[in-house]
C-alpha atoms as one frame of an Amber mdcrd trajectory, in Angstrom:
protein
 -14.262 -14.627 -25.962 -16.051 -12.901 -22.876 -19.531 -13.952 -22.870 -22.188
 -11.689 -20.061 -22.315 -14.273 -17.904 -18.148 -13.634 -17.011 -18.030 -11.024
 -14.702 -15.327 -10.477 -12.412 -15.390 -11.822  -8.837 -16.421  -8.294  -7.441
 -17.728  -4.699  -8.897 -15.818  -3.065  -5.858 -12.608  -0.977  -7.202  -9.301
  -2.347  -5.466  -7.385   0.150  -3.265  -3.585   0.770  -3.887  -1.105   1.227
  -0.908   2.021   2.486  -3.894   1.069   6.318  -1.332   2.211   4.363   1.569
   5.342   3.467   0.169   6.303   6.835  -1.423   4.734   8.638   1.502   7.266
   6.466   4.143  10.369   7.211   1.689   9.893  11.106   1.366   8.782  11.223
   5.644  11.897   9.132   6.420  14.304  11.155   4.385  13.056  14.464   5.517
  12.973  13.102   9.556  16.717  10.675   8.594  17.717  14.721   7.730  16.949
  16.383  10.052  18.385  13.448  12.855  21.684  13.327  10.507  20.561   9.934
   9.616  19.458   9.992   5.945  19.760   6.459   5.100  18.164   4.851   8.465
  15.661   6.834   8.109  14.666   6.588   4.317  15.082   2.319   4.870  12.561
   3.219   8.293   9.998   5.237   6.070  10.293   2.636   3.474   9.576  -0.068
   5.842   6.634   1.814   7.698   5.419   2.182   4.409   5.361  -1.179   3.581
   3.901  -2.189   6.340   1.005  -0.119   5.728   0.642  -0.940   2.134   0.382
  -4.700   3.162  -2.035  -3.790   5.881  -4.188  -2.045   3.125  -4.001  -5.030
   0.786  -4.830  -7.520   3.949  -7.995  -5.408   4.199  -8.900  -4.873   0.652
  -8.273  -8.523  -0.213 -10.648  -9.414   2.924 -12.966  -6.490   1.491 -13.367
  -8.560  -1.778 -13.701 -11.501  -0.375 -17.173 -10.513   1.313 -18.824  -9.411
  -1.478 -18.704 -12.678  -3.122
């Protein structure tokens, strides 16, 4: 049973990086096309966009962390 005084560690809303991903999978498919070079380029987009989706997470996790 939740009782008022359980409230969750912060208020803030978390942020989602899933845009980073899909974003770096469509870019790298339309640039992998247009270099002849679907594949490298879709598995480049897809790792640019997970690198910016675990930046985003790094900084929303520290983010949360502050407002304790």
């Amino acid at each position: 049973m939740i009782t008022p005084d359980d409230k969750p560690a912060s208020t803030r809303p978390r942020l989602g990086g899933g845009i980073f991903l899909f974003g770096g999978l469509l870019a790298g498919s339309v640039a992998g096309v247009a270099l002849n070079e679907p594949s490298i380029g879709m598995i480049a987009g897809f790792g640019v966009g997970g690198a910016l989706a675990i930046l985003l997470w790094l900084f929303d996790r520290s983010r949360g962390q502050e407002g304790r």
